[in-house]
C-alpha positions in Angstrom: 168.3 147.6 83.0 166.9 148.5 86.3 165.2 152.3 86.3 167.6 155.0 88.3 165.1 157.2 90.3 166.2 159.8 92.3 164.9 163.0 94.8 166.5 165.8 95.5 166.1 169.4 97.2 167.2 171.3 94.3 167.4 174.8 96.5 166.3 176.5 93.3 166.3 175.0 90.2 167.2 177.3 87.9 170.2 179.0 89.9 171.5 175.4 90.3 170.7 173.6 86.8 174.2 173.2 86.2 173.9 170.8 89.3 171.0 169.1 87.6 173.3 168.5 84.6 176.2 167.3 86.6 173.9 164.7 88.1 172.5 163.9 84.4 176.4 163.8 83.3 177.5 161.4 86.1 174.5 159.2 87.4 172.0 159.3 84.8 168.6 158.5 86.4 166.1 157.9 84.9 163.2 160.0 86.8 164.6 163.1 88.9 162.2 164.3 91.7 163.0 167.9 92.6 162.1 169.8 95.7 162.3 173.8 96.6 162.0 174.7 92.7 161.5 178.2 93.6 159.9 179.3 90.8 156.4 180.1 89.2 155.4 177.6 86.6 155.8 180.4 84.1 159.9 180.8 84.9 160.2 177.1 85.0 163.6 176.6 83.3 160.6 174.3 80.8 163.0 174.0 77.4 166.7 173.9 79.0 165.9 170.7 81.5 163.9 169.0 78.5 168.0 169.4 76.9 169.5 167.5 79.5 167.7 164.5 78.2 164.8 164.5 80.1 161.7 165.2 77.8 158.8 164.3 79.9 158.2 166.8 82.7 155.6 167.3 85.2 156.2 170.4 87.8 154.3 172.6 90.6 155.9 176.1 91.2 155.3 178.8 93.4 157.1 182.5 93.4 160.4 182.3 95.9 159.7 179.5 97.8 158.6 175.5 97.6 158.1 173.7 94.4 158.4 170.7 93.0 158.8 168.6 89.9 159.7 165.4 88.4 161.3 165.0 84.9 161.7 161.7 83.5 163.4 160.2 80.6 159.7 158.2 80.0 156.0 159.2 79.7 154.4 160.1 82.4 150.5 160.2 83.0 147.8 160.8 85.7 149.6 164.1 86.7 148.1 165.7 89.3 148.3 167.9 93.1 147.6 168.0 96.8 147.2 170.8 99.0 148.1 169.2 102.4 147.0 171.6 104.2 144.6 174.0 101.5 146.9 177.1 102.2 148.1 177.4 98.4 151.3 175.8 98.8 153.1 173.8 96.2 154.5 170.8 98.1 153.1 167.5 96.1 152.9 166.4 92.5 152.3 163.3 91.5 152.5 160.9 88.6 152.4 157.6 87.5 154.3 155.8 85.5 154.1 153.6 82.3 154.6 150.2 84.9 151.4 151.4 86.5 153.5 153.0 89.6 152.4 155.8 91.4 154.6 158.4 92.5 153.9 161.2 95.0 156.9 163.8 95.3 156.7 165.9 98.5 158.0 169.0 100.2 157.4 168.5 103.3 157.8 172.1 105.2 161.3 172.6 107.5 159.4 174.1 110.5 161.1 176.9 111.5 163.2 176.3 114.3 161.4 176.6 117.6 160.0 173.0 118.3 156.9 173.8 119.7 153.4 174.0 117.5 152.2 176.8 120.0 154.9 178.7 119.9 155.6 178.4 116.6 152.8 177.8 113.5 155.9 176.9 110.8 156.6 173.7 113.0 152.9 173.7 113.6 152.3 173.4 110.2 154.7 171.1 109.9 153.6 168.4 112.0 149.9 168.6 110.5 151.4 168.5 107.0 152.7 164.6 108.3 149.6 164.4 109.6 147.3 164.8 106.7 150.5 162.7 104.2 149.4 159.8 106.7 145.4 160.1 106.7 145.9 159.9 103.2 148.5 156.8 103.3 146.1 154.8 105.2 143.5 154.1 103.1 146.1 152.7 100.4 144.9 149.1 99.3 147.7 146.1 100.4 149.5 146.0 96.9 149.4 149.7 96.0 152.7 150.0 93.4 153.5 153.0 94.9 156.8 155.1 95.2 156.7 158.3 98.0 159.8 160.7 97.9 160.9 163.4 98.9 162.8 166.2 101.3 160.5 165.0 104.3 162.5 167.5 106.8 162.8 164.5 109.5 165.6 162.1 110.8 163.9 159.6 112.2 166.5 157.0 113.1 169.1 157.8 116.0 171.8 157.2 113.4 170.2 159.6 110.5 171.8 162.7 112.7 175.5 163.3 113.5 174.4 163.5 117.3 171.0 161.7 118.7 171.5 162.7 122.0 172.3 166.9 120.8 169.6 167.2 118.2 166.5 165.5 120.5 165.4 169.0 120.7 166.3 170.6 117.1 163.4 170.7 114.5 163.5 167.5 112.0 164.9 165.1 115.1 162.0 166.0 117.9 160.5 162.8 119.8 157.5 164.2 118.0 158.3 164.2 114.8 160.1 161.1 114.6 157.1 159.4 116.0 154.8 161.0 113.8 156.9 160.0 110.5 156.9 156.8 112.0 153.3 156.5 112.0 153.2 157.5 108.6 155.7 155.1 107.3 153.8 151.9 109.0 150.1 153.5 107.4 150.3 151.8 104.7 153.3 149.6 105.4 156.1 151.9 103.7 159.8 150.5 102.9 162.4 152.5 103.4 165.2 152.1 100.3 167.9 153.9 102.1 167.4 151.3 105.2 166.9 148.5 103.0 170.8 148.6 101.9 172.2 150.3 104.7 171.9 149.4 108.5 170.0 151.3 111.0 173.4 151.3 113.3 175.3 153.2 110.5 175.1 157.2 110.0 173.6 157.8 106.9 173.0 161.7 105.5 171.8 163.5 102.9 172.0 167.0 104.3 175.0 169.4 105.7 174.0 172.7 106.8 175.7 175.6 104.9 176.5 177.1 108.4 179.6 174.4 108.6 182.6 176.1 107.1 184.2 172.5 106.4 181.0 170.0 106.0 183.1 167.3 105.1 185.6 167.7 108.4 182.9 168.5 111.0 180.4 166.1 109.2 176.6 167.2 110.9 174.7 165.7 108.6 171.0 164.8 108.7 169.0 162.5 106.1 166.2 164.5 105.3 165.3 163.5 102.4 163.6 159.7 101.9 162.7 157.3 99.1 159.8 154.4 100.6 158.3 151.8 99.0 155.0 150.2 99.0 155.9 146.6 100.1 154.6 145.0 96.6 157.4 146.8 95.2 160.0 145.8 98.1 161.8 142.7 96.0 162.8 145.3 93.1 165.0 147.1 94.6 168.4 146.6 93.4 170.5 149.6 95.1 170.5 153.0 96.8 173.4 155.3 96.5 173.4 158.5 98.3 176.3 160.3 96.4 177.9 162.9 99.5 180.5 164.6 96.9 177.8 166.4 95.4 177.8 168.5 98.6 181.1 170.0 96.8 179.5 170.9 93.7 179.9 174.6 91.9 177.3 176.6 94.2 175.8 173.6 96.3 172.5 172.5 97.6 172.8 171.7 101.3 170.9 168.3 100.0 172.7 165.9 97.7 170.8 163.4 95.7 169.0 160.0 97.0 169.3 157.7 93.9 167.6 154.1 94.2 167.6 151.4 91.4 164.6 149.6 90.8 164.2 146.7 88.4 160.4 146.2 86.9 
């Protein structure tokens, strides 16, 4: 059976762990990768996620804001954390896993929503948090078995936004930071899942804004968050499903799941 890996902006884990159940319940990966935990380590919701079936759990917290984690259904090892840009911020865990895979979960910061990095130091940041994910990408040897996910706050491709031509100057669409996620996707020769199954002339989203009354009839989505490849890996993947009804879930995330099958 091919292993069901998934990433998701969470939005809080433990006011939304009935979502994390609903996903266990209905799509059953194998290895969920949260992001925006919003919660210290020591209110990490520990013993109730380890009941949903997933007993191995690795997880970064931070009081009110960021966080991340990954539970898995098999061991992990080799868990450890970056701080992109040394301010204290809980935006990277990583693990591998028993097939010898690495796997780096980011949080990559939204950046406010001025897009200019004088004007503004959350976009700022934002753009050297990219910055520092791709001088350490580029050292990566050519067969790496790696796995980088994640909310990575970008669109890069004109059809990952409801309007290309409207959003050119709205944080996670800017000339700039498409160019700079870009750059780190070729470092070390990254495969993007989503893309791999679905065209890059097709909208594709994994984010609508709570500020739409009807997200489903207006439809300005955004796919922020990302599931790439190192290119060794490329030939195991077997699907990607990006499952939009979550968006109508009891007390939603404005993210719904990226899910990607994987045969090893």
């Amino acid at each position: 059976m091919p292993l069901r890996l998934a990433t998701w902006n969470i939005n809080s884990v433990r006011i939304r762990i009935h979502l994390v159940r609903m996903l266990a319940e209905e799509l059953a990966p194998d290895i969920l990768c949260l992001q925006e935990t919003k919660t210290e380590d020591g209110t990490f919701p520990l013993q109730e996620l380890k009941d949903l079936g997933y007993p191995h759990i690795a997880f970064a917290g931070q009081k009110a804001y960021n966080g991340v984690a990954v539970l898995s259904k098999i061991p992990l090892e080799g868990i450890e954390t970056m701080d992109m840009l040394h301010n204290g911020e809980q935006r990277h865990i990583a693990v591998t896993l028993p097939h010898g895979i690495r796997l780096h979960n980011f949080y990559v910061p939204a950046g406010g929503d001025i897009p200019d990095p004088h004007l503004n130091p959350k976009f700022r940041d934002k753009l050297a948090f990219v910055d520092a994910m791709r001088e350490w990408s580029k050292p990566l040897p050519k067969n790496h078995k790696s796995i980088v996910l994640g909310d990575f706050n970008i669109a890069p491709l004109e059809h990952d936004v409801w309007s290309h031509k409207q959003l050119l100057d709205v944080v996670s669409h800017t000339p700039v930071e498409v160019e700079k996620l870009t750059t780190l996707r070729e470092s070390a020769g990254w495969v993007d899942a989503a893309r791999h199954f679905t065209p890059a002339d097709e909208k594709l989203y994994s984010w609508w804004s709570y500020r739409n009354r009807d997200w489903k009839k207006s439809s300005r989505g955004r796919r922020l968050d990302h599931i790439w490849i190192s290119p060794d890996l490329q030939n195991t993947l077997k699907a990607c499903i990006i499952p939009a009804h979550a968006r109508d879930w009891e007390r939603p995330s404005d993210h719904v799941p990226v899910i990607v099958d994987i045969a090893l």
